[in-house]
N, C-alpha and C positions, 0 to 999 in steps of 0.2 A: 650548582644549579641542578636541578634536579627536573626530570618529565613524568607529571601523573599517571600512573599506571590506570588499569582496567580496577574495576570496581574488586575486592577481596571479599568473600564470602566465609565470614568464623564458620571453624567447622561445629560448635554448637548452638547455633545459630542460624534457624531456617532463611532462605531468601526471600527476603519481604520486595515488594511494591516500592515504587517510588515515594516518597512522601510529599503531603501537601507544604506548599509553604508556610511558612512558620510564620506568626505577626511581628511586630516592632520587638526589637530587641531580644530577636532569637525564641522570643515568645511562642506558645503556639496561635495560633487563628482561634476565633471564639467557634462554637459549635454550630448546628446546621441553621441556617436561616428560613425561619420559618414564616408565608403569607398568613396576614390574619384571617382567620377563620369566624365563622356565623358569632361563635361563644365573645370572643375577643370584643366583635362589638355591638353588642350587647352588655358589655361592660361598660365599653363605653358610655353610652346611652344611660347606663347605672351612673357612675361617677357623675353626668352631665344633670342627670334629675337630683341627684342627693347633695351636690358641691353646687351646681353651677343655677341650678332651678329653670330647666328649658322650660317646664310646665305652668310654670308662673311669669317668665317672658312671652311665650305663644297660649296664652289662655285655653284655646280649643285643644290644648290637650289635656289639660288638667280638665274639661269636663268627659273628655273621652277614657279618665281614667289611665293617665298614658303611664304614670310612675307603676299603678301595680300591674299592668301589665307589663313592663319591662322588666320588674321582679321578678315576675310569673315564670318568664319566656327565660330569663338570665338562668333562675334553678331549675327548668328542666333543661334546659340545654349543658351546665354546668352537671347533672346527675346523669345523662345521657353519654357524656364523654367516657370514652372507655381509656385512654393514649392512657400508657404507663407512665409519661413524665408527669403527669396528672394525677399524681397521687396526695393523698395529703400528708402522707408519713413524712413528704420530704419540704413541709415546712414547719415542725416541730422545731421550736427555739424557748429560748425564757422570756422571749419577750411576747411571743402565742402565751405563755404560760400564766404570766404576770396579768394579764389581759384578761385569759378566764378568772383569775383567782380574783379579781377587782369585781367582775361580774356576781360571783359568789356572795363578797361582803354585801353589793346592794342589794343582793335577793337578801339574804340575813338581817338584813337594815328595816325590809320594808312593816315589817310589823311595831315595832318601836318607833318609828316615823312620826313627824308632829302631822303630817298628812298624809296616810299609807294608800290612797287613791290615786294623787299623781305620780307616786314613784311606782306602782302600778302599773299604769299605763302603760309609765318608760320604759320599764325595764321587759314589758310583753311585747309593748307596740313599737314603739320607734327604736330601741337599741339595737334589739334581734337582726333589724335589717341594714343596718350599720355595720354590725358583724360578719354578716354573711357577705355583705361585699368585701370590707378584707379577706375573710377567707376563700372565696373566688377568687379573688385578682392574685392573692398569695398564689395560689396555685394551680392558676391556669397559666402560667409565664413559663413557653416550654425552654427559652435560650434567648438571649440578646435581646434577636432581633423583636421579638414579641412586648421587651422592656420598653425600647427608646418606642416602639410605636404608641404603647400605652402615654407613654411620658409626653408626648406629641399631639393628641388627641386630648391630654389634659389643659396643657397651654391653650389648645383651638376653645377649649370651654372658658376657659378663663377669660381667653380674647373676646368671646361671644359674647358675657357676661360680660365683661368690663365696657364693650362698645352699648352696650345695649346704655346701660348705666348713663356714659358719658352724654347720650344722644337724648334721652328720656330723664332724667332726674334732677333734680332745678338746685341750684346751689341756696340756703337759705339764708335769712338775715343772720343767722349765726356767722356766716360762711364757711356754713359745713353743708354738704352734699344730707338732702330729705330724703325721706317717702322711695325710700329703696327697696328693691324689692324681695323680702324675704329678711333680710341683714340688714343689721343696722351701719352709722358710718365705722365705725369703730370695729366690728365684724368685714366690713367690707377691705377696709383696709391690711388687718390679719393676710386677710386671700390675696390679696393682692402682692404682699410682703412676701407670703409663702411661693408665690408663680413664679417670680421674678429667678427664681436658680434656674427654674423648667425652663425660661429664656433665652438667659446664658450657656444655659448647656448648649444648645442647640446656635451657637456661634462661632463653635470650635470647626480648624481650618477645611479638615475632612469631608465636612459636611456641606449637603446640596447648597447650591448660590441662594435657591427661593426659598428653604428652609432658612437658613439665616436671615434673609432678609423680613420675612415674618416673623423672628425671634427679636431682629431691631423693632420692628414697626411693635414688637409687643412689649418689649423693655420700655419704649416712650409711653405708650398707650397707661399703663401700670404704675411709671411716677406720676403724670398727671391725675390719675385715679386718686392714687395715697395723698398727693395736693390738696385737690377738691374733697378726700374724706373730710382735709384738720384733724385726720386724730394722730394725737400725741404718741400714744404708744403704737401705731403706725409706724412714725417716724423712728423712733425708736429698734423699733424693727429692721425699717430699712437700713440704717445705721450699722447695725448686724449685719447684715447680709452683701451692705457696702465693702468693709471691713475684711468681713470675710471671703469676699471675691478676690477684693486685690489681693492680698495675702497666702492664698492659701488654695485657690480655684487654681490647680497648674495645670489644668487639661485646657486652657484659653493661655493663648502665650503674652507676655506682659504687654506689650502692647498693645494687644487687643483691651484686656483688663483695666489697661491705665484710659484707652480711650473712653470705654466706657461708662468711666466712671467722671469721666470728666463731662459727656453727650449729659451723664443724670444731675449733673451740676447747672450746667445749660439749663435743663428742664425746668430744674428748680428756681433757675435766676428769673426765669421767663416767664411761669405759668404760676409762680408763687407770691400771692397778694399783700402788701402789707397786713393784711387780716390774718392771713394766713402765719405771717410770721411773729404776731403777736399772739398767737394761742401759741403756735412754740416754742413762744421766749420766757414760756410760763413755767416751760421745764428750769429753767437755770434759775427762776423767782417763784420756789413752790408758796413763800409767803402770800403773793396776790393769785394764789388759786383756791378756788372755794374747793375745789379735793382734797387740799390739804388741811385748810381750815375749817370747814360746815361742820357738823356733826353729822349730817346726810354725805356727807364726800367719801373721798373713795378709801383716803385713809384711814376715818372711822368704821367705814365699812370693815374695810380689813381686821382692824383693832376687834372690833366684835364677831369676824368671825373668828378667830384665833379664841375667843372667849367660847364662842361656841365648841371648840373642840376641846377644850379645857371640862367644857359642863358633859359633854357627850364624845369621852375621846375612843370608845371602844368601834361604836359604829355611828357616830353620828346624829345629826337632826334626820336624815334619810333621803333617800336620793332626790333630787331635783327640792328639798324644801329648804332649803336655804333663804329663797321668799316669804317665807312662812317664820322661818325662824324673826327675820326681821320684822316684821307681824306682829310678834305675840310676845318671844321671847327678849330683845334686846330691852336693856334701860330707857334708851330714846324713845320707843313706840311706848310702853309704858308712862312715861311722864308725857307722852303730847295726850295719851287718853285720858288722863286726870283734867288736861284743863280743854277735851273737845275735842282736840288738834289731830289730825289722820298724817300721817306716815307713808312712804313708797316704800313699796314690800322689792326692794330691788335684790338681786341676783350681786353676787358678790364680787364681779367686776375684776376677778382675777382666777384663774383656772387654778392655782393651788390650794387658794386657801378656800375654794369652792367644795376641793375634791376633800380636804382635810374637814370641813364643819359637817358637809353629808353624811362623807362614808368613814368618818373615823381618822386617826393619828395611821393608824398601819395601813390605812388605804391611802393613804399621800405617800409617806416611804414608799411603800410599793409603785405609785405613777412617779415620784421621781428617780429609782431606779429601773425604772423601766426605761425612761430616757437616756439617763446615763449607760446605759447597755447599751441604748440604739446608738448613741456617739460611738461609744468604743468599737461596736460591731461595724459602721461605718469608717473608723479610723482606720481598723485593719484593713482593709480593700483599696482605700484610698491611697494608703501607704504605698501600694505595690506588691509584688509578688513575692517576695523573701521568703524564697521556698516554696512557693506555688505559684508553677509556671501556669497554673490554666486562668488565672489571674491576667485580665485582658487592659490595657491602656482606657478602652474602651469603659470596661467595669469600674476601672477607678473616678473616670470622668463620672459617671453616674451617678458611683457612692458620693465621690464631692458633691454635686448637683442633689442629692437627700441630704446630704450635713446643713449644706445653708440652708435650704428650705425650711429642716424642722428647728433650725438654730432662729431663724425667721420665726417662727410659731412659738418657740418660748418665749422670745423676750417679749413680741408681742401679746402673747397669751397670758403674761404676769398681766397686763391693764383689762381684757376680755376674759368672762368665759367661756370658755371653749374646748373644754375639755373633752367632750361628747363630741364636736365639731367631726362632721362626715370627713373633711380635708383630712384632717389626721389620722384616723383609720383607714382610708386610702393611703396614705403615704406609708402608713405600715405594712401594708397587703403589698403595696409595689417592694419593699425594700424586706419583707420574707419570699416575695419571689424570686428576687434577687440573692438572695441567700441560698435557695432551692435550689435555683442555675447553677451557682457555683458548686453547690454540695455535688450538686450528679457529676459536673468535670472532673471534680475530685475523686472519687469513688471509679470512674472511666478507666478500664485497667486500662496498661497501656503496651505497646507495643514497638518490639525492636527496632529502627530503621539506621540502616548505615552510610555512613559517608565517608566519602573519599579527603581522607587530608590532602590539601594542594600546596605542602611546602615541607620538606625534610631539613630537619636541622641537622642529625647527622644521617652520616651514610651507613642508616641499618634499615631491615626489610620493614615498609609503612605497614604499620597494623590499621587497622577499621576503627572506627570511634564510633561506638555506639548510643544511639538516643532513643531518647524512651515518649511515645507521645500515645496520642489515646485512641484506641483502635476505630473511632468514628469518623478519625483523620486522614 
């Protein structure tokens, strides 16, 4: 038995300060916690006008002009920040990179276009300010605490969004949910698919009582949503995202996990119409679905866009003319014009084979390895720390909470397009911030601190064990 001595000082080895406590598992604690600032929400209010449409639920703002002015106010306040964690060096990644170079092919695209006016528009007017909120939100996230707040602020838009919907929108004789506003059911559902991780996160044991319990009240709120869409790849979606909670969400302990997925079972027994379950039993009988079968369905759609990049695989019909294509170029529009018969110039009803008839064969490789990146880049983090201690419990639950989201957003976004979708570019601004974070901890040199061992195996003089943590600590 042995009695602890007085603290030992190596003699190469200045005497350091006490240390802060270290997080779960010898970890260190994530870095300084930061209140949000004027910038922070003002993002908000961005994500809330471009994802959640506040302007188009309270009218009097969209006549006062509220989205460009939150613009306005977001980039100078964003050019106005001096804070060195505010740099944008420090969210250089391949998937910032992949992102410009996609950019590039639709400028290259827009002169060869079957309609060089609306890719035009997009690529001056609406894209630009898609981009520049990822790159805000990328790189305004100075540590942690700046994450989950954003991530919390997203879910209250969702919620906002989703009530508003639930209270104002009339389920129609289809019985699918009408006259929504901005999005259609099929759009509505996607978002809805995607929030539901933003929920779950925010139910792990840590966390405040009345934060979880508005993460329950919006997990219900959310199946009933995706109910009342009916749409198919909705479901599908949440399938996904089911799937992937129980399995694979460990920052929610299985029981939490397993209850909740049994409450989403409930939801569905209860609030789910026979109506309802017969547009979904259409998945396992694609024979009685006119998608599979019309020549206007979805899977001739597809079939012609894949033709389409076959006839235009360098850069495409051109951005956003994939309406056009079906227009003028498909076989169908042509043979209904010989005997009279007009055609719906529709959107191709699935975000790959959207991005492949546009912008080309190398502009789909490139959006689907961009994805494949963002998995892997989220795999790492989630995994743990294995060799990087500044890797927080905390950060893993988060990166989980982005994997099902955007794992949510593909499957569903195989049946939508959505490729351009604001949600998505948000979720990549939050998850290069997130990346930032952690780059700066890494980089953090770090500094000595000693401890006293409290047990001698044998009887020789205790030496110091030393640890190495980050001098902000």
């Amino acid at each position: 038995m042995s009695i602890a001595g007085p603290t030992v000082q190596s003699p190469h080895v200045p005497q350091q300060h006490p240390a802060k406590p270290a997080g779960a598992a010898g970890r260190p604690a994530a870095g300084r916690r930061y209140k949000p600032d004027m910038l922070l929400y003002m993002l908000v209010l961005f994500t809330w006008v471009g994802i959640w449409r506040v302007q188009d639920l309270v009218p009097i703002l969209g006549k006062i002009k509220f989205p460009i002015l939150v613009e306005l106010g977001t980039v100078v306040l964003f050019l106005m920040d001096q804070t060195p964690v505010r740099r944008v060096k420090w969210i250089k990644s391949p998937i910032l990179t992949i992102t410009l170079v996609l950019v590039g092919i639709m400028i290259l695209g827009l002169p060869t276009a079957l309609w060089p006016g609306i890719g035009v528009s997009f690529v001056t007017k609406e894209f630009p300010v898609t981009l520049i909120l990822m790159v805000m939100l990328a790189t305004s996230m100075r540590e942690f605490s700046d994450l989950e707040w954003m991530a919390f602020a997203h879910l209250t838009g969702a919620v906002i969004y989703a009530t508003y919907i639930f209270l104002f929108c009339p389920i129609g004789y289809d019985g699918r949910l009408g006259n929504l506003v901005f999005y259609d059911a099929n759009d509505f559902a996607l978002l809805m698919v995607c929030a539901m991780p933003f929920a779950v996160y925010f139910l792990r044991p840590k966390t405040a009582v009345w934060r979880r319990l508005f993460a329950l009240f919006a997990l219900g709120l959310f199946a009933i949503m995706i109910i009342k869409s009916g749409s198919r790849g909705g479901f599908l979606g949440l399938l996904t995202v089911v799937v992937y909670v129980l399995l694979f969400y460990r920052a929610i302990p299985t029981r939490l996990r397993l209850g909740s997925v049994a409450a989403g079972i409930a939801v569905f027994a209860v609030f789910g119409s026979a109506q309802y379950w017969t547009i979904i039993g259409t998945i396992l009988h694609p024979q009685k679905d006119y998608n599979m079968t019309d020549e206007t369905g979805r899977s001739a759609i597809w079939k012609r866009g894949m033709g389409y990049m076959k006839t235009h695989p360098i850069l495409g019909v051109g951005i956003r003319n994939f309406a056009q294509a079906e227009g003028s170029l498909s076989p169908v529009a042509r043979r209904y014009a010989e005997v009279g018969r007009g055609i719906k110039w529709s959107v191709a009803h699935n975000s790959f084979v959207e991005v492949g008839a546009e912008c080309g064969i190398a502009a789909l490789a490139l959006f689907v390895l961009r994805f494949l990146i963002i998995f892997r880049t989220l795999a790492r983090v989630r995994a743990g720390p294995r060799g990087k201690p500044w890797i927080t419990e905390s950060d893993q639950a988060y990166a989980q909470m982005l994997f099902g989201a955007l794992a949510g957003f593909v499957v569903s976004g195989f049946f939508v397009s959505a490729e351009y979708f604001v949600f998505l570019y948000t979720a990549l601004g939050i998850l290069l911030g997130q990346q930032a974070v952690l780059k700066r901890r890494a980089r953090m040199p770090r500094r000595p601190v000693l401890v006293q061992p409290t047990q001698q195996i044998r009887r020789v003089p205790e030496q110091p064990v030393v640890q190495w943590l980050p001098t902000g600590s």
